[in-house]
C-alpha positions as CSV (number, residue, x, y, z in Angstrom):
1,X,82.0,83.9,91.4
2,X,83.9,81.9,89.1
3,X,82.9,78.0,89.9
4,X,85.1,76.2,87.1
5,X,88.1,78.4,87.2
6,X,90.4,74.9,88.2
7,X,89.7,71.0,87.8
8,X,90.0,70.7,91.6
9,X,86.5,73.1,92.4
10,X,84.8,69.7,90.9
11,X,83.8,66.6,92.8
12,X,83.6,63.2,91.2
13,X,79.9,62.7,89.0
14,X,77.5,62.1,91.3
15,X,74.2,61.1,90.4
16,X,71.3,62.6,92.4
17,X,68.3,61.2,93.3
18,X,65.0,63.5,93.3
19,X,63.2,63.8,97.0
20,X,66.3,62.3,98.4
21,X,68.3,64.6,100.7
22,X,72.0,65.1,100.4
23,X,74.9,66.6,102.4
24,X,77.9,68.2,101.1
25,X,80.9,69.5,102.6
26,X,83.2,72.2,100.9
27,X,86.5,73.8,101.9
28,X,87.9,76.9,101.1
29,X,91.7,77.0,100.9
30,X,92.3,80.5,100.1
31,X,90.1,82.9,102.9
32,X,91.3,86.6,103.0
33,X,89.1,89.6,103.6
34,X,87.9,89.6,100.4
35,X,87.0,86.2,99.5
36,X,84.0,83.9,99.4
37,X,82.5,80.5,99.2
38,X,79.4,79.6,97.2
39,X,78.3,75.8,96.1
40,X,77.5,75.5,92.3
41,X,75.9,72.3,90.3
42,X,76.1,70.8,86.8
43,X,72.1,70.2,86.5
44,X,71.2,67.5,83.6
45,X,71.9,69.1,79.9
46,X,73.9,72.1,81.5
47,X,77.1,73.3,79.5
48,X,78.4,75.1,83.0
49,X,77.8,74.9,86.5
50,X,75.4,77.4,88.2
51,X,74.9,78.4,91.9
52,X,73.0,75.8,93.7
53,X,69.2,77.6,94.3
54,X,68.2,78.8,97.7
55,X,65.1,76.8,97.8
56,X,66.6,73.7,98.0
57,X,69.3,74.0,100.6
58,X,68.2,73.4,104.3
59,X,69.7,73.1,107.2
60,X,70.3,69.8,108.5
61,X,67.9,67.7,110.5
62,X,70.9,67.0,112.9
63,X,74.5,68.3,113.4
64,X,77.6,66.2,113.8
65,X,78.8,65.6,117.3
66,X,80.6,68.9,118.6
67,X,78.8,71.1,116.0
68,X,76.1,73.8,117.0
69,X,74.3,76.3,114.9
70,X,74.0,80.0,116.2
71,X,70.6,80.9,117.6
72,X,68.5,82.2,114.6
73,X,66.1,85.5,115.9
74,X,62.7,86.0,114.4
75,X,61.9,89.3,113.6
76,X,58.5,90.2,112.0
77,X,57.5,93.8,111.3
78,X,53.7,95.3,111.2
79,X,52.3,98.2,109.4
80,X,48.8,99.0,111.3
81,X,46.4,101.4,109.8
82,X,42.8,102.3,110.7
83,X,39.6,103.3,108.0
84,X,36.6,104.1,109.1
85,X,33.5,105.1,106.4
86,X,33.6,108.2,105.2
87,X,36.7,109.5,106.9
88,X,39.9,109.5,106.2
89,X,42.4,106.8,106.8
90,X,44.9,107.1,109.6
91,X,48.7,107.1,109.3
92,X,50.5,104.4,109.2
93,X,51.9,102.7,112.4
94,X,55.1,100.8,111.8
95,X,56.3,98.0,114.9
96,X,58.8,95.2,114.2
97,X,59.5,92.5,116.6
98,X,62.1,90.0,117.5
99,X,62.1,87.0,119.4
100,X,64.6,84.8,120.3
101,X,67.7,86.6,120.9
102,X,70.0,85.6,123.3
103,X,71.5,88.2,126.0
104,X,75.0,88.1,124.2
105,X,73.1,88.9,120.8
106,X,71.3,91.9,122.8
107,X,74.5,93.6,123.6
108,X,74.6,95.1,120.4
109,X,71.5,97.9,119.8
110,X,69.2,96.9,117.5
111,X,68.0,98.9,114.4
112,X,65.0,98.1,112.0
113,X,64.0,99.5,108.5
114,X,61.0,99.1,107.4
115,X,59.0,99.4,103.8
116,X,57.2,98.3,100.8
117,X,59.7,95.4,99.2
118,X,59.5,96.3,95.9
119,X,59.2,99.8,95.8
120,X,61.7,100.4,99.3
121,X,64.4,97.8,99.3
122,X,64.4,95.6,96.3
123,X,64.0,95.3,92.4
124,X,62.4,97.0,90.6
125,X,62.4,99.9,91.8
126,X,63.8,99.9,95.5
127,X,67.3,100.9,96.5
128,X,69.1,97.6,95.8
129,X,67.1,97.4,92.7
130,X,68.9,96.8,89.2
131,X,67.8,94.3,85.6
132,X,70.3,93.2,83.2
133,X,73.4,94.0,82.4
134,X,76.6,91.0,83.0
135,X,79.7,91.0,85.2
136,X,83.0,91.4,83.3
137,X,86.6,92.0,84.6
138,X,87.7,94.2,86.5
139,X,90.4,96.5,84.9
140,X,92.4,97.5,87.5
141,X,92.0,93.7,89.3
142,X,91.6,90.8,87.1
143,X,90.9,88.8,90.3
144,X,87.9,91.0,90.7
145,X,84.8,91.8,88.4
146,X,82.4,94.7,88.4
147,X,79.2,95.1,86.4
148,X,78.2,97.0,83.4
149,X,75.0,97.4,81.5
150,X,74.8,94.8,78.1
151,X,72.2,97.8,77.2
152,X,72.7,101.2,78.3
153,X,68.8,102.1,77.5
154,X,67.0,99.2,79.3
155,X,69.5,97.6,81.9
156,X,70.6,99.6,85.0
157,X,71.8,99.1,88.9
158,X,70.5,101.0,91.4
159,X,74.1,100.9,93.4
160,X,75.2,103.3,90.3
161,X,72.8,105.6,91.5
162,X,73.2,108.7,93.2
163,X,70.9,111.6,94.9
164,X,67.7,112.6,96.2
165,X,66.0,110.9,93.1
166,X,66.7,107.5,93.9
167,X,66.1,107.6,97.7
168,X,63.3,106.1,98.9
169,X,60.5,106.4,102.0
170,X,61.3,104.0,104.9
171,X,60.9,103.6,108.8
172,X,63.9,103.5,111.2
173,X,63.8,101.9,114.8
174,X,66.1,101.3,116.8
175,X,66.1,99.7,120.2
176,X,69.0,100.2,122.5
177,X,70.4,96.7,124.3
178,X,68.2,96.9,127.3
179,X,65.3,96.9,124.8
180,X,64.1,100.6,125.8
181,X,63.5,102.5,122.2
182,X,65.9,104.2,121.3
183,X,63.8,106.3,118.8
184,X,61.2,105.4,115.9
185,X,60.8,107.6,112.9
186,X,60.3,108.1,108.8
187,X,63.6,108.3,106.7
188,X,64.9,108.7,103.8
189,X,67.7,105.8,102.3
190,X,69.8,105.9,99.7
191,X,72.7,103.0,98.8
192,X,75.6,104.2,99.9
193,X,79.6,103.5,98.8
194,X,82.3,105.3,96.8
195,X,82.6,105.4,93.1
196,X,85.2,102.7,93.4
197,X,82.7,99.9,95.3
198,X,79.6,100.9,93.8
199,X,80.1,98.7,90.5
200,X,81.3,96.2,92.7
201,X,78.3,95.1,94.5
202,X,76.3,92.0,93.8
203,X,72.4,92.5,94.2
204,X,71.5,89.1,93.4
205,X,69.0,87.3,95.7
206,X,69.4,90.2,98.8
207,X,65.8,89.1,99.6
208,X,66.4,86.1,100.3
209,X,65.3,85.2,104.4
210,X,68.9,85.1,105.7
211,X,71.8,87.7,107.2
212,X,73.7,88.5,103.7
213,X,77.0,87.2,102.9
214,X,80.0,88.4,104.6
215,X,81.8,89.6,101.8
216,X,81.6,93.0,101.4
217,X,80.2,93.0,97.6
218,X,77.3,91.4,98.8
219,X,76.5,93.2,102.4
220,X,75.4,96.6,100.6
221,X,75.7,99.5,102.6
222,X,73.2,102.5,103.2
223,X,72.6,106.4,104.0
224,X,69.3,107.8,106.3
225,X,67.8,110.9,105.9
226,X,65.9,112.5,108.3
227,X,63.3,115.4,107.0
228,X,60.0,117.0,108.0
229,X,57.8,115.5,105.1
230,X,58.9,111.7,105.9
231,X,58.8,112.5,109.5
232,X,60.8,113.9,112.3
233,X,63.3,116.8,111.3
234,X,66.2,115.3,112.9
235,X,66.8,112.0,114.7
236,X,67.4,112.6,118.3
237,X,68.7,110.5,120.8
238,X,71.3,110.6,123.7
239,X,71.8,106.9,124.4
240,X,71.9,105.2,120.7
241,X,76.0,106.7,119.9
242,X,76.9,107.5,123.6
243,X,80.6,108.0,122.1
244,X,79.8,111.1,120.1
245,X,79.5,114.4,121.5
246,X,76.2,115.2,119.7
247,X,72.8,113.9,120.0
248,X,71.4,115.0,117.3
249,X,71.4,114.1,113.8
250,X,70.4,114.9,110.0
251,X,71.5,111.7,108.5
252,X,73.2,108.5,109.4
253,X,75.1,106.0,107.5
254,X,74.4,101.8,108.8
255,X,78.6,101.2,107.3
256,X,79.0,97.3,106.2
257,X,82.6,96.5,106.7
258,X,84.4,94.3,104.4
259,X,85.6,91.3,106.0
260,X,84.1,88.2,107.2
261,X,84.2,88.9,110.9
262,X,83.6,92.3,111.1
263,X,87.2,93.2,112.2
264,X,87.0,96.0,110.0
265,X,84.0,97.7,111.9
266,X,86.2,97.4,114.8
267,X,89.5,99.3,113.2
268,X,87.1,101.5,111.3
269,X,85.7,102.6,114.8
270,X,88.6,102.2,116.8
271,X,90.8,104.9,114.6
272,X,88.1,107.1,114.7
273,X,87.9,107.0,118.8
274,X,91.6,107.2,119.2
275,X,91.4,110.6,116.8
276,X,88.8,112.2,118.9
277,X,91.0,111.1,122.2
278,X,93.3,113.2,121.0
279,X,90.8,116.0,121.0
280,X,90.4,116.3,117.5
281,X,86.7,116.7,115.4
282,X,85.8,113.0,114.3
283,X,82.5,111.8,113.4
284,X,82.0,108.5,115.8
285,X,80.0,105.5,115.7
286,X,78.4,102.3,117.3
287,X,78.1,98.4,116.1
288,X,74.9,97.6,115.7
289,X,72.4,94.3,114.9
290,X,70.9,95.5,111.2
291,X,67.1,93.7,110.3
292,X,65.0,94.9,107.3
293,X,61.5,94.1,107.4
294,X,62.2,91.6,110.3
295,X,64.9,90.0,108.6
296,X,68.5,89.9,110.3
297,X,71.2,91.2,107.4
298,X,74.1,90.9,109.7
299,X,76.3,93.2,112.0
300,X,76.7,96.9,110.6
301,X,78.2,100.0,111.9
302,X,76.0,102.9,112.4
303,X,77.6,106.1,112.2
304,X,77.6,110.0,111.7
305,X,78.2,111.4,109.0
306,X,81.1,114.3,108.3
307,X,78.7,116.5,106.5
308,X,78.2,120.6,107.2
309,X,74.9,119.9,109.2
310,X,76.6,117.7,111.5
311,X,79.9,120.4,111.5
312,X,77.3,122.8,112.7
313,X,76.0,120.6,115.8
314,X,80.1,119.8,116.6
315,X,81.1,123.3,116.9
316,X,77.4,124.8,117.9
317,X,77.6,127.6,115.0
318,X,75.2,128.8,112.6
319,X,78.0,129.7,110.0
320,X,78.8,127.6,107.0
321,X,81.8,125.2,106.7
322,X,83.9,124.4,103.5
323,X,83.7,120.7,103.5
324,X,85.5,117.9,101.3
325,X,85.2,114.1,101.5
326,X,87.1,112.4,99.7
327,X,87.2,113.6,96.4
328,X,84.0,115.8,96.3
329,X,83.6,119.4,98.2
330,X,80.5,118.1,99.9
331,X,79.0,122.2,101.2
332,X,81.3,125.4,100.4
333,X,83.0,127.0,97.3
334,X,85.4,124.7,95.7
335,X,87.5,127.4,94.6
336,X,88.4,127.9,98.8
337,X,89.8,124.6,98.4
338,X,91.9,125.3,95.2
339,X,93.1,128.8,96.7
340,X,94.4,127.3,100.0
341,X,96.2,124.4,98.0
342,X,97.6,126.6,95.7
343,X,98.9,129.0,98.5
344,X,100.4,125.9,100.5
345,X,102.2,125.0,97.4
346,X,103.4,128.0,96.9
347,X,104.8,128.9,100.1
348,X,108.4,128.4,101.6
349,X,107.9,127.7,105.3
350,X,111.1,127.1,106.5
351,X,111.0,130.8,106.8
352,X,109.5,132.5,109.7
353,X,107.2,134.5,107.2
354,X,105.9,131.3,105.6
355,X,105.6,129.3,108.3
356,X,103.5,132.4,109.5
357,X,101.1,131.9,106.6
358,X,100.1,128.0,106.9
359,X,99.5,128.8,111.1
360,X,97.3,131.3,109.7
361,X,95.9,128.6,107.2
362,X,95.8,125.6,108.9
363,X,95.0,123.8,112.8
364,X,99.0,122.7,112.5
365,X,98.1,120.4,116.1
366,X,95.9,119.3,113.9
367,X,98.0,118.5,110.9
368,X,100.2,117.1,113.6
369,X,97.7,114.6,115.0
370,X,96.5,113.8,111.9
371,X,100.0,112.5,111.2
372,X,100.6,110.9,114.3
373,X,97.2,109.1,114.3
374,X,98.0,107.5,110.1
375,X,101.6,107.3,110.7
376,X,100.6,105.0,113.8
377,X,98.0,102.5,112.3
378,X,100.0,102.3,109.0
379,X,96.9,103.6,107.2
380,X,97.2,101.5,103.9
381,X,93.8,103.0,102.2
382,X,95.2,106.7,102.2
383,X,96.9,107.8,99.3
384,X,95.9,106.4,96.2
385,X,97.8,106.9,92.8
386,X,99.5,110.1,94.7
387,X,96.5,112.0,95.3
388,X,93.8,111.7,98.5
389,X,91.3,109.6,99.3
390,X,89.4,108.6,102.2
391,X,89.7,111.7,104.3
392,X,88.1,114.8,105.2
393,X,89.4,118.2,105.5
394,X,87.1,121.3,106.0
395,X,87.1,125.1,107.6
396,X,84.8,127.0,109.2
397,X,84.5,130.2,106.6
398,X,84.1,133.0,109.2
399,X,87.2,135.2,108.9
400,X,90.3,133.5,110.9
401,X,88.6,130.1,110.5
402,X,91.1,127.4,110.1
403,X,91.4,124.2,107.9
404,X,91.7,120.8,109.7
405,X,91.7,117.2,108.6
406,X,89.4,114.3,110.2
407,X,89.0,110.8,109.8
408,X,86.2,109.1,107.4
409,X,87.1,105.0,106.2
410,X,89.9,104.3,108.5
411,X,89.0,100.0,108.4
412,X,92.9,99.8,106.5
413,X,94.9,100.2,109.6
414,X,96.9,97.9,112.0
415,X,98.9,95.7,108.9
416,X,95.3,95.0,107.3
417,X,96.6,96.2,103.9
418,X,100.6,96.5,102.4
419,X,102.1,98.0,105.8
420,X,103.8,95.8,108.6
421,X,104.2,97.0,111.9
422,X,108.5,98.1,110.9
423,X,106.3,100.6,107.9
424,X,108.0,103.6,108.4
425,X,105.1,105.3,106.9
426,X,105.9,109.1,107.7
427,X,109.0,108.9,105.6
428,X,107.6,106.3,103.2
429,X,103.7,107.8,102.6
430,X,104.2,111.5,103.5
431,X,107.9,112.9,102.9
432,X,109.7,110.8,100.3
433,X,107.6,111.4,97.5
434,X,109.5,112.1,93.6
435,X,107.4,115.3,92.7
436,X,108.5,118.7,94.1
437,X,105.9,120.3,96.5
438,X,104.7,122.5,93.7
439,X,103.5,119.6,91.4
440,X,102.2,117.5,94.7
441,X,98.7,115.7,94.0
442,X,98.2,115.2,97.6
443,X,97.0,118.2,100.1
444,X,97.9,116.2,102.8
445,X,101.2,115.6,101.9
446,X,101.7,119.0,100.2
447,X,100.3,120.4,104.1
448,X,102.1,118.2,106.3
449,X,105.9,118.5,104.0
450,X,105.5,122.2,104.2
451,X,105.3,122.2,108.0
452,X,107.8,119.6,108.1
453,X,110.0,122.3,106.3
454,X,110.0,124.8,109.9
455,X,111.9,123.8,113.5
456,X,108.9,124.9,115.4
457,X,106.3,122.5,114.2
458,X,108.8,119.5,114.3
459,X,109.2,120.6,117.9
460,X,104.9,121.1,117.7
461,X,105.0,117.8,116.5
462,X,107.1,116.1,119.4
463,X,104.8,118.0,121.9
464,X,102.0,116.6,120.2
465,X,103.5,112.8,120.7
466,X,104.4,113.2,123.8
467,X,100.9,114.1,124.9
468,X,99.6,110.7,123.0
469,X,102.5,108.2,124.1
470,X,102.7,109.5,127.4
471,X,100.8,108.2,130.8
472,X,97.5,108.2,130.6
473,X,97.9,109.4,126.9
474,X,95.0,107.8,123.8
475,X,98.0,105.8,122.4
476,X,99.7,104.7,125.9
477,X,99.2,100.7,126.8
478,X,96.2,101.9,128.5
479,X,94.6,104.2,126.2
480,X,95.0,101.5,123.7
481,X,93.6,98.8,125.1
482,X,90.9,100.5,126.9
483,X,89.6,102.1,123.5
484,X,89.6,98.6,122.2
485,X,87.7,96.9,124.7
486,X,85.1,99.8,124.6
487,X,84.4,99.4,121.1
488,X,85.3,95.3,120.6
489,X,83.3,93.6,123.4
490,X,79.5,94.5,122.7
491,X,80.8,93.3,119.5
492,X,82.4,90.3,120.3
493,X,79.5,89.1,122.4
494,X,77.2,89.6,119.4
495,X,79.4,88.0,116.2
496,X,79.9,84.9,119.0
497,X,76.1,84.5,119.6
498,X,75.6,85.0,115.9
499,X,78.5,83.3,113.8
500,X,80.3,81.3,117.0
501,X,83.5,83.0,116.5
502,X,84.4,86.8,117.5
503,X,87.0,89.2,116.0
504,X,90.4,88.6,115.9
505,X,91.6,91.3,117.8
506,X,95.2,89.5,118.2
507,X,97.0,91.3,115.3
508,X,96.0,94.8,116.8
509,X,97.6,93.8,120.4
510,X,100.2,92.3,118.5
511,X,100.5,96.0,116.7
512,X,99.9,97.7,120.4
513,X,102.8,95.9,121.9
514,X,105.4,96.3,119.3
515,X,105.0,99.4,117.3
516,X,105.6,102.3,119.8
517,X,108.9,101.5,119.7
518,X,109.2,101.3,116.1
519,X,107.3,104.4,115.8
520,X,109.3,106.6,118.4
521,X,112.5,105.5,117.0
522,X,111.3,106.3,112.9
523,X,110.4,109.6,114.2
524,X,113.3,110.6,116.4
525,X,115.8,109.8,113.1
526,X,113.3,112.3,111.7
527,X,114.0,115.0,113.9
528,X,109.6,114.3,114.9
529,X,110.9,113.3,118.3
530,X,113.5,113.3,121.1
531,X,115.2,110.4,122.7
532,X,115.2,113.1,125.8
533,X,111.9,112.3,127.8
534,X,109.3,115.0,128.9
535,X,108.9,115.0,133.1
536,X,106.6,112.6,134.2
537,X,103.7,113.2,136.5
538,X,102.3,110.4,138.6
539,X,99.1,110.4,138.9
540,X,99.2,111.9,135.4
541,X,95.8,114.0,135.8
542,X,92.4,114.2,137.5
543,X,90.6,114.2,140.7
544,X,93.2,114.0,144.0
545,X,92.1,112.3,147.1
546,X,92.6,114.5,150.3
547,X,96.5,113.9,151.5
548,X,97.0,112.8,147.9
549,X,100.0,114.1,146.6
550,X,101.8,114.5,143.3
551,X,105.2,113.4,141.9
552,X,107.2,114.7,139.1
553,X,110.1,112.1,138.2
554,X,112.5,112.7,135.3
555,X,112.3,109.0,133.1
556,X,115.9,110.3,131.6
557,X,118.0,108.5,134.8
């Protein structure tokens, strides 16, 4: 927060009077996803303005005409114990409460984490805990700033921290939206984010008694644990993420989002859904109401997360996957990873022989959809400095098993970031790229130009279109809209009865109804597609009616 960066942030001196209650009004000029608006003072003797405290900013007594405030929940949570003399004391029974919500705030489920302040949550020594150290610019944004200890024995920041060390005892509820319990257990949490937002977080004043700020720096983000010693040995439940096909979970992740109203969530769940439509492995999610120790802290995302335990539910298998996120080989040998890059890199595919060895390598309808799915939403958080980030690839590591990519951060999609709805991003992202397929950084790339090299999988990869632009395909009119309703209207009925507004969700029909045109013709001039239409089938699948019949028309005239 800078609060004197230009003359125009400061009023006119005006002198306060103490007891006497005030009003101001304040406009921010420049909203994007990433910006904020805090109120600062010039107290008596002060050099430079500071945040105006907490404490002393209420709402108003009344609201000018028009106006309403969203309805504010009360949620209070109880930790019951018994002790009788000479006997052991009982376990702790945790129960949190809300009041006051209204039906539209209810179609969301509700989760609750519960635990000591100080030692679960907060400072000192709770997960958002950190002392000292100052804010200082950024140095690959000057607009932004990141902190940094002043004193690399004494000050430290608990969002720096990673592992089992700095995870701490907690208890998860959650309560679906007809208020049935969903489930109620101990867990394990741990702050959550990648190396690039971790230093970006602001901890200040996270205890205070209201949802945290919309800005993504301050709307911290967390992983759950479940385990034995802190109480159930998985979380189980079939109605709390009816989208995934599990039910059955080792951890969690309650995902923040990083713009103001939650539009992010939406794309970040929306991409996922639209992967696993096109029958591909995707970890799925739900929106959900977030309150720790009774207190509302806003609208999260709770979702699975692509780890081996949860790659061991998906496929029902005992044996082990290699696994990377990201940048990091989460379960497996890293070399596996290094070996199949350095084969890909090394091998000519526009040859029947080579091509022979990435099908043996890799899913390719996989590498396919993968493409289709990025290439699609204009993923703008993808490749970064040439190499990956925010994916997942893994392979089961029986003999024959197969690599295949999935879908992790996706919330960068639909125009959000650099890319307009004309990006030609297959050419731009994935094939013209200045080093030689030897040197690439980038496994997807190095995977997906490599196949491009062969006839078959370009003709692979018009099949594969076909089957998601077609009737009743994921990426049809239909499919489109009907995944986005599914995940945007429990949401929108929640962010309206919380904030008064609800997602804008115009840009993405805007994107639905313009760039399958765009798309289809980029990938045609490609040789990914062909102007020559596949026969059409009406009803395009499922259950006939008796004397129903089918018809086959060709859409080519």
């Amino acid at each position: 927060r800078v609060l004197d960066a230009r003359a125009e942030q400061r009023s006119a001196l005006i002198t306060l009077t103490a007891g006497q209650s005030y009003a101001f009004e304040a406009f921010n000029f420049n909203y994007d996803s990433d910006s904020a608006l805090s109120i600062g003072w010039l107290p008596p003797g002060a050099s430079a303005p500071t945040l105006v405290p907490a404490e002393f900013v209420a709402p108003p007594a009344s609201l000018p005409p028009g106006l309403t405030l969203p309805a504010a929940p009360r949620g209070a949570t109880l930790r019951l114990r018994c002790f009788a003399p000479g006997m052991m004391p009982s376990k702790i029974a945790t129960r949190s409460y809300v009041s006051g919500m209204a039906p539209a705030q209810s179609a969301l489920p509700s989760v609750f984490l519960s635990g000591d302040p100080e030692k679960v949550f907060f400072g000192p020594n709770g997960i958002y805990g950190h002392d000292g150290g100052s804010l200082i610019e950024d140095p690959d944004d000057s607009d932004d700033r990141i902190w940094v200890p002043n004193n690399k024995r004494t000050d430290y920041s608990m969002a720096l921290a990673f592992g089992r060390a700095f995870e701490r005892p907690a208890v998860f509820e959650a309560l679906l939206p007809d208020g049935s319990l969903a489930g109620r257990t101990g867990a394990g949490i741990r702050f959550s984010g990648s190396a690039y937002s971790r230093p970006h977080y602001r901890l200040d004043n996270l205890d205070a008694p209201y949802p945290w700020t919309m800005d993504w720096r301050g709307k911290p983000q967390m992983n759950l644990f479940f385990r034995g010693p802190l109480g159930d040995k998985t979380f189980k439940s079939k109605a709390l993420l009816p989208a995934s096909t599990i039910d059955d979970w080792n951890s969690l992740r309650l995902r923040a989002g990083r713009s103001g109203d939650n539009i992010t969530l939406l794309y970040d769940e929306l991409v996922r859904r639209l992967f696993a439509a096109q029958g591909q492995p995707v970890v799925t999610g739900r929106p959900v109401n977030a309150f720790l120790n009774g207190q509302l802290r806003g609208l999260f995302l709770l979702l699975e997360r692509p780890r081996e335990d949860w790659l061991k539910t998906y496929y029902d298998t005992d044996t082990s996957f290699t696994l990377k996120v990201h940048d990091t080989v989460e379960s497996g040998d890293p070399n596996n990873v290094d070996d199949m890059f350095d084969l890909v890199k090394a091998t000519d595919c526009s040859t029947p022989a080579g091509y022979a060895i990435l099908r043996d390598l890799w899913d390719l309808e996989n590498v396919a959809d993968y493409a289709i799915l990025n290439s699609y939403i204009a993923s703008g958080d993808f490749v970064y400095k040439r190499s990956d980030q925010n994916f997942v690839m893994f392979r089961d590591d029986r003999p024959g098993g197969k690599w295949r990519f999935s879908v992790w951060d996706a919330e960068s999609s639909f125009g959000s970031e650099e890319h307009t709805v004309n990006t030609n991003w297959t050419q731009d992202v994935l094939l013209n790229e200045p080093f030689t397929i030897p040197n690439e950084k980038s496994v997807i790339r190095a995977v997906f130009r490599r196949a491009y090299q062969n006839p078959e999988f370009r003709v692979l990869f018009a099949d594969r279109v076909q089957r998601a632009f077609g009737p009743g395909g994921p990426y049809s009119s239909a499919g489109l809209n009907a995944v986005l309703a599914e995940v945007n209207a429990p949401l929108a009925a929640a962010q309206t009865a919380w904030l008064g507004t609800e997602p804008n969700t115009a840009p993405a029909q805007a994107w639905f109804a313009a760039r399958e045109a765009i798309q289809l013709s980029q990938w045609s001039a490609l040789g990914l597609w062909s102007s020559v239409g596949a026969p059409v089938a009406s009803p395009p699948g499922g259950v006939l009616a008796p004397g129903q019949t089918v018809s086959i028309s060709n859409p080519n005239g």
